[in-house]
Structure formats: C-alpha cells, structure tokens
N, CA, C and O atoms as CSV, one atom per row, in Angstrom:
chain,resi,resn,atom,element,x,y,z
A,1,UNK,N,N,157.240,159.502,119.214
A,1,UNK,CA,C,158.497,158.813,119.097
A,1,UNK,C,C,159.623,159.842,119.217
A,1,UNK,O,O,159.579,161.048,118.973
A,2,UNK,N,N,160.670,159.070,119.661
A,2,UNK,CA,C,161.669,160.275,120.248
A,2,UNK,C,C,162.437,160.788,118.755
A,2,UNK,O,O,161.802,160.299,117.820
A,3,UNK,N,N,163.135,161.286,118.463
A,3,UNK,CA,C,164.048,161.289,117.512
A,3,UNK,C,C,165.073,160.411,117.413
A,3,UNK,O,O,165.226,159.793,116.359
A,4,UNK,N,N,165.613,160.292,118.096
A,4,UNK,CA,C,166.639,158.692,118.962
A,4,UNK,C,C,165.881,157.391,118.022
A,4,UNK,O,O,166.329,156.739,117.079
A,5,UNK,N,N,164.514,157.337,118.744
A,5,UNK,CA,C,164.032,155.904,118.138
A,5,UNK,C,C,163.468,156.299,116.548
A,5,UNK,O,O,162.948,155.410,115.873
A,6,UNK,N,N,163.592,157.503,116.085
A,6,UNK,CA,C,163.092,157.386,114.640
A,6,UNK,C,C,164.281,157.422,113.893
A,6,UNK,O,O,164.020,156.949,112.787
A,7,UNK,N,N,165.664,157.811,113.973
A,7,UNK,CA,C,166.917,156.917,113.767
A,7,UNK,C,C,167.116,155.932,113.887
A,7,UNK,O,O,167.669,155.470,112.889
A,8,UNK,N,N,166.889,154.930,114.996
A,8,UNK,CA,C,167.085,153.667,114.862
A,8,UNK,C,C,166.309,153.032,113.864
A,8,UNK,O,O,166.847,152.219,113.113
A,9,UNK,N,N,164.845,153.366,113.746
A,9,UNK,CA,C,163.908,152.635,113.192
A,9,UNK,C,C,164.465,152.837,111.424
A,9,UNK,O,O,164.374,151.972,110.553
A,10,UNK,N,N,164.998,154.141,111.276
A,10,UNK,CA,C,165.118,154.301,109.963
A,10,UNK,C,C,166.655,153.451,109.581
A,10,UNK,O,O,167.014,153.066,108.467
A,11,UNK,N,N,167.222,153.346,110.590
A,11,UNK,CA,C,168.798,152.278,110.612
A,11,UNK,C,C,168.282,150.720,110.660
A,11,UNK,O,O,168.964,149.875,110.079
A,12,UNK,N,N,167.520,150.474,111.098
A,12,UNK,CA,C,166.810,149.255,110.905
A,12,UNK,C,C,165.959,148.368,109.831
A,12,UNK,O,O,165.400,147.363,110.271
A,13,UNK,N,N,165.807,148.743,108.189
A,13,UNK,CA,C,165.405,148.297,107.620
A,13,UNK,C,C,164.400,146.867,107.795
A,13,UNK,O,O,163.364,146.499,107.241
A,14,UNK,N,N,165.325,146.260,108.913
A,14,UNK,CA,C,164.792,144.381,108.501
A,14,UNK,C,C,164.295,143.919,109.682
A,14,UNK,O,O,164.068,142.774,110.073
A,15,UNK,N,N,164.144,145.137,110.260
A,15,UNK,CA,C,162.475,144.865,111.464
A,15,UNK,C,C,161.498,145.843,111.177
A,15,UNK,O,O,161.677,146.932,111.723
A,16,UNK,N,N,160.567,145.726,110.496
A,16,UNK,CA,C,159.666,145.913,109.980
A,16,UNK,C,C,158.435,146.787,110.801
A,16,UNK,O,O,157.866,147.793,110.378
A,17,UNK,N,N,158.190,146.053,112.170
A,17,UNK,CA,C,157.456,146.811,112.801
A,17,UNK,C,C,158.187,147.153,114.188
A,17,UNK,O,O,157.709,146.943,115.303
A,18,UNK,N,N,159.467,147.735,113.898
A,18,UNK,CA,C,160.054,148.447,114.924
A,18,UNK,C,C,159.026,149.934,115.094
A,18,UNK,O,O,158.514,150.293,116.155
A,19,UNK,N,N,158.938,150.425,114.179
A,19,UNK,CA,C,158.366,151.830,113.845
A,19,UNK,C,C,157.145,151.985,115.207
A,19,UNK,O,O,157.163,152.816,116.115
A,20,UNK,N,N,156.257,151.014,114.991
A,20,UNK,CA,C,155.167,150.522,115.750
A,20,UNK,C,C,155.246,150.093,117.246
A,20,UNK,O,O,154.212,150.118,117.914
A,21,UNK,N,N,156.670,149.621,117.918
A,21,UNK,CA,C,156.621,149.370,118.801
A,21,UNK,C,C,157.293,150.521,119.847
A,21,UNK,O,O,156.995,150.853,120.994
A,22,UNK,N,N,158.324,150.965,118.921
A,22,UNK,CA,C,158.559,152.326,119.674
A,22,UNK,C,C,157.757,153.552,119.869
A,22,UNK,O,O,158.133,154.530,120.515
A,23,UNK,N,N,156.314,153.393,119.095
A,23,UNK,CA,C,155.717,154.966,119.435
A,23,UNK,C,C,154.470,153.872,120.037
A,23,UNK,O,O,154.135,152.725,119.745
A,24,UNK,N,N,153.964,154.974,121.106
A,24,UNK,CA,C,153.030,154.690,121.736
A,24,UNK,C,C,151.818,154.612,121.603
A,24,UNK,O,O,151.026,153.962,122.286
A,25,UNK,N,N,151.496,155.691,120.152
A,25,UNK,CA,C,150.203,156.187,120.084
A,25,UNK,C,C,150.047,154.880,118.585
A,25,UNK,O,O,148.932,154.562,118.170
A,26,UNK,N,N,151.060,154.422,118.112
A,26,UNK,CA,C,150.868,153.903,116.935
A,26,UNK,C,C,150.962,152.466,117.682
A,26,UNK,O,O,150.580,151.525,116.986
A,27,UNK,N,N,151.363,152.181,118.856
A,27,UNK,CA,C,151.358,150.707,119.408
A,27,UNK,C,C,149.715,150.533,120.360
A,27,UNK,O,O,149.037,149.537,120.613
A,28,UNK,N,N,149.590,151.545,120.588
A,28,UNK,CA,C,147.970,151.511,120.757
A,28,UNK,C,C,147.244,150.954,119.557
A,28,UNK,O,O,146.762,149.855,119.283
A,29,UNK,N,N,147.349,152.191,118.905
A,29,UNK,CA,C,146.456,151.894,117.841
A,29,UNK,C,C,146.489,150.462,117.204
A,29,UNK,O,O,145.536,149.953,116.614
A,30,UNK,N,N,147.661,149.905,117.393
A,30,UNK,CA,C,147.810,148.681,116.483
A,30,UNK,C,C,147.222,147.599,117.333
A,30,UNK,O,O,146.600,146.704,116.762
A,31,UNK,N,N,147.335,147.583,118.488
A,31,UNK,CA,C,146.540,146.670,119.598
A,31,UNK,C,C,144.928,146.648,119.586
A,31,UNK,O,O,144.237,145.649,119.787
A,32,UNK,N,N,144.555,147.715,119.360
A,32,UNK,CA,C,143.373,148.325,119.235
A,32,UNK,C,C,142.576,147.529,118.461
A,32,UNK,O,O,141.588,146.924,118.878
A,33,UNK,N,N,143.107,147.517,117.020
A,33,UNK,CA,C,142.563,146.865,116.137
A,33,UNK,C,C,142.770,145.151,116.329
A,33,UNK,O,O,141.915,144.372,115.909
A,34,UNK,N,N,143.846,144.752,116.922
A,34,UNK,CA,C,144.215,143.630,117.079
A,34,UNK,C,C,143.021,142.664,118.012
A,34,UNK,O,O,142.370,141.635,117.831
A,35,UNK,N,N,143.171,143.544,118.935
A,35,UNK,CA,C,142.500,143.019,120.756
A,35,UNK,C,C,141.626,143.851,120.995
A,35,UNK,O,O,141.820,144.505,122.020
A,36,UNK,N,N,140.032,144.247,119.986
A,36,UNK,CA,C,139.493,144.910,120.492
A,36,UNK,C,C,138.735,144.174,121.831
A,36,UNK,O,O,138.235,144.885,122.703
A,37,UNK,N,N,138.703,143.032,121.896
A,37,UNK,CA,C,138.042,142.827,123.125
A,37,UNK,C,C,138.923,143.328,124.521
A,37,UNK,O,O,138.646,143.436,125.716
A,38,UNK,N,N,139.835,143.509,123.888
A,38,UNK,CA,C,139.961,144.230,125.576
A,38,UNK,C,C,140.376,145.585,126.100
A,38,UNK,O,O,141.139,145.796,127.042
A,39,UNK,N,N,139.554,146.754,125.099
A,39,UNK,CA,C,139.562,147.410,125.291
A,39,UNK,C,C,140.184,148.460,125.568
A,39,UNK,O,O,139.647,149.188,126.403
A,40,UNK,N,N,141.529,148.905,124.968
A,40,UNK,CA,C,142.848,148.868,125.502
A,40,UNK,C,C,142.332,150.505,125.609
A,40,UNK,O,O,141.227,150.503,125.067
A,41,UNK,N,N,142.646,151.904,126.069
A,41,UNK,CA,C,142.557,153.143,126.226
A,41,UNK,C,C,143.809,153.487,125.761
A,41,UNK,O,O,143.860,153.990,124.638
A,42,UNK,N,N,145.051,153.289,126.514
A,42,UNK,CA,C,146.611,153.610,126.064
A,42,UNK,C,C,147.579,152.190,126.163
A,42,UNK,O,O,147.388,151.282,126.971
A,43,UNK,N,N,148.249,152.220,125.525
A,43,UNK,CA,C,149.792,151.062,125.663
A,43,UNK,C,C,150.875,151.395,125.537
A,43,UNK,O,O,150.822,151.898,124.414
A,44,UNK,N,N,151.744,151.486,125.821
A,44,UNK,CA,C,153.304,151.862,126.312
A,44,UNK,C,C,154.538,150.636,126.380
A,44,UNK,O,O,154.461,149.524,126.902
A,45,UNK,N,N,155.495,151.160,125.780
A,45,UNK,CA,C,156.929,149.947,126.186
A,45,UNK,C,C,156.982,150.253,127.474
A,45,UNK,O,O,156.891,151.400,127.912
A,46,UNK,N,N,157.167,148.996,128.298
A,46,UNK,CA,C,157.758,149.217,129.784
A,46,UNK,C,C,159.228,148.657,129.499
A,46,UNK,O,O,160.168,149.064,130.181
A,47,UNK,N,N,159.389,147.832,128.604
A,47,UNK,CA,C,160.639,146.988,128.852
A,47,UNK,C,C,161.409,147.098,127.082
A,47,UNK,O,O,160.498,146.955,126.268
A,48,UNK,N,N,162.435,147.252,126.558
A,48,UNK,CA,C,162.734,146.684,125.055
A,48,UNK,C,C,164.195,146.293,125.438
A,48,UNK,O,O,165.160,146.611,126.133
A,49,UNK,N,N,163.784,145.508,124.642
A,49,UNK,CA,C,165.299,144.399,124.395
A,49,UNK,C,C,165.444,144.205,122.907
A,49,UNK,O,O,164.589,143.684,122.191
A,50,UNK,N,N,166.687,144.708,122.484
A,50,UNK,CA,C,166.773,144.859,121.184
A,50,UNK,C,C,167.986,144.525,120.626
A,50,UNK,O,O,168.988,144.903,121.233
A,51,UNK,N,N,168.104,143.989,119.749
A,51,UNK,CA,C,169.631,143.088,118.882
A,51,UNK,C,C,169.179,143.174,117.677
A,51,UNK,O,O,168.435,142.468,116.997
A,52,UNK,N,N,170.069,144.721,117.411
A,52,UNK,CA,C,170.409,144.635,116.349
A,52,UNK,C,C,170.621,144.237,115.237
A,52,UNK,O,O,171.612,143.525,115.078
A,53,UNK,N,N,169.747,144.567,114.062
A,53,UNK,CA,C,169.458,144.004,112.891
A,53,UNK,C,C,168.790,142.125,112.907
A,53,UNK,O,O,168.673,141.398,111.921
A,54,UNK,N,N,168.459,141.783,114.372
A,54,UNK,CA,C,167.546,140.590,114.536
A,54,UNK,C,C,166.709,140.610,115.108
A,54,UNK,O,O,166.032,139.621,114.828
A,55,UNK,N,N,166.129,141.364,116.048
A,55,UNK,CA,C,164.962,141.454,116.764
A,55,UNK,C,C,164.609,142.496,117.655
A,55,UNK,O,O,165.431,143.404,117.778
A,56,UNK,N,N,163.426,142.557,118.382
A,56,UNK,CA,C,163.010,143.960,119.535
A,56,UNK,C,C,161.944,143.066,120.210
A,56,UNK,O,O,160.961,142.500,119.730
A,57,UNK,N,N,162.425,143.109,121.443
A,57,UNK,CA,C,161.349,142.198,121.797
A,57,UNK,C,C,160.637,143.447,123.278
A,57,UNK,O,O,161.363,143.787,124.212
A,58,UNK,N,N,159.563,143.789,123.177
A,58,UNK,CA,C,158.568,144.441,123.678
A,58,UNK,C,C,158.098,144.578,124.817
A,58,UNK,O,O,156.928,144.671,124.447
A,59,UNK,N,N,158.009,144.708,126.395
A,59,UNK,CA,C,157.164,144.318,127.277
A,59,UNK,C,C,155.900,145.598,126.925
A,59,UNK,O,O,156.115,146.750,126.548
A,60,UNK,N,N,154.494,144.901,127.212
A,60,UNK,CA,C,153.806,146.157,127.070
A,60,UNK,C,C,153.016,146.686,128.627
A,60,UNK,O,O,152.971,145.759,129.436
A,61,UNK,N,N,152.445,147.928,129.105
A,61,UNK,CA,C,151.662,147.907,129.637
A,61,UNK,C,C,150.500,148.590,129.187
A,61,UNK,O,O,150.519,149.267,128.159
A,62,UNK,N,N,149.167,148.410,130.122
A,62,UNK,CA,C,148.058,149.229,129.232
A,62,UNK,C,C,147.062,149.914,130.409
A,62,UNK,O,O,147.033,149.812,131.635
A,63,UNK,N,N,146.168,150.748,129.309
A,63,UNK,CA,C,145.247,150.978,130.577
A,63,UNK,C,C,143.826,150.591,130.068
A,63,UNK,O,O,143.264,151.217,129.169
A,64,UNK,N,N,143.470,149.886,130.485
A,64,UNK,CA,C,141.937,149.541,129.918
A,64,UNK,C,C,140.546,149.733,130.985
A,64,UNK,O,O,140.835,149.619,132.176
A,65,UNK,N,N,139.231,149.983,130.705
A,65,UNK,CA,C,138.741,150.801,131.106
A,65,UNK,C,C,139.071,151.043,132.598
A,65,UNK,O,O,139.007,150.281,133.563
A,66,UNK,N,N,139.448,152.353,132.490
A,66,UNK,CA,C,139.864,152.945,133.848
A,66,UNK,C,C,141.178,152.163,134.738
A,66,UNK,O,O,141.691,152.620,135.759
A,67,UNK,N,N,141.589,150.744,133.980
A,67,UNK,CA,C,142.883,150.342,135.240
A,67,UNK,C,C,144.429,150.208,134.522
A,67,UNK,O,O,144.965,149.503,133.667
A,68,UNK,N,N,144.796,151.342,135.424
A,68,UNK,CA,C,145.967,151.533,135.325
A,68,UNK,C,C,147.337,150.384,134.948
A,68,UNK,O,O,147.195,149.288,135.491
A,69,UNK,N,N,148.282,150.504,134.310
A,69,UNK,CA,C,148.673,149.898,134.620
A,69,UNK,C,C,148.431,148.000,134.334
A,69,UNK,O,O,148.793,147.321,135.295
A,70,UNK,N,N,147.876,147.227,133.135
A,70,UNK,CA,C,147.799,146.124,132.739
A,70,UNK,C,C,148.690,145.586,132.011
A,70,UNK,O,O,149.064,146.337,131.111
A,71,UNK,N,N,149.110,144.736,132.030
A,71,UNK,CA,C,150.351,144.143,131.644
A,71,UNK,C,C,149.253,142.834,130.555
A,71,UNK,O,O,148.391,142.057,130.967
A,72,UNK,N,N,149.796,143.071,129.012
A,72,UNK,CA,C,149.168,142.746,128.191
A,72,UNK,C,C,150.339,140.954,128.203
A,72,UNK,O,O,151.550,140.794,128.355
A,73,UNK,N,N,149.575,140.292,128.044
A,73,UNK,CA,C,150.233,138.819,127.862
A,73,UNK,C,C,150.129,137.740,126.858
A,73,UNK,O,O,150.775,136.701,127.000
C-alpha cells in the first residue's frame, strides 16, 4: 500500500474495509479465503471510485492458474 492510500484509509474511519481494498497482497488474501474455488494466484484494483466518507467501490483483476489478467465478477 502506497503511503497516499494508508492516509486515506487512516482518514476514513467509516469504511471499514478500505484498508483491504487498497493493498493488493491483503485483497488477495481476502479473496482467497472468500473464493477458494477459483483459485485466485494475485488480485489487484484496476478501477476505484471513491466518495468520501460513503463508499469505494472496487474493479478487480486476477490471475488464476496461469491466466493473466481475469476480471473477477
């Protein structure tokens, strides 16, 4: 997570799993456990849309075994 987004996240109190959607290795992991059926390897923000003190809304992509590039839905 950048430093940028660990300011926001810490300015953000009342989104809860902002923390999670801005780092990559912790938005894996959280998918991981979520969707093990599909196997996820890495996940990444491609897209965030975010309003302040109401929401973050996420696009993700992933790579699951070996393909680049999956767009989780």
């Amino acid at each position: 997570m950048t430093p940028e987004d660990r300011a926001l996240v810490e300015r953000e109190p009342a989104l809860p799993g902002l923390g999670v959607l801005l780092d990559d290795e912790a938005l894996t992991a959280w998918l991981r456990e979520r969707r093990p059926q599909d196997a996820i390897e890495r996940a990444w923000g491609t897209y965030v849309r975010y309003k302040p003190g109401t929401s973050c809304l996420l696009a993700v992509s992933s790579t699951r075994a070996g393909e680049p590039g999956v767009r989780l839905g």
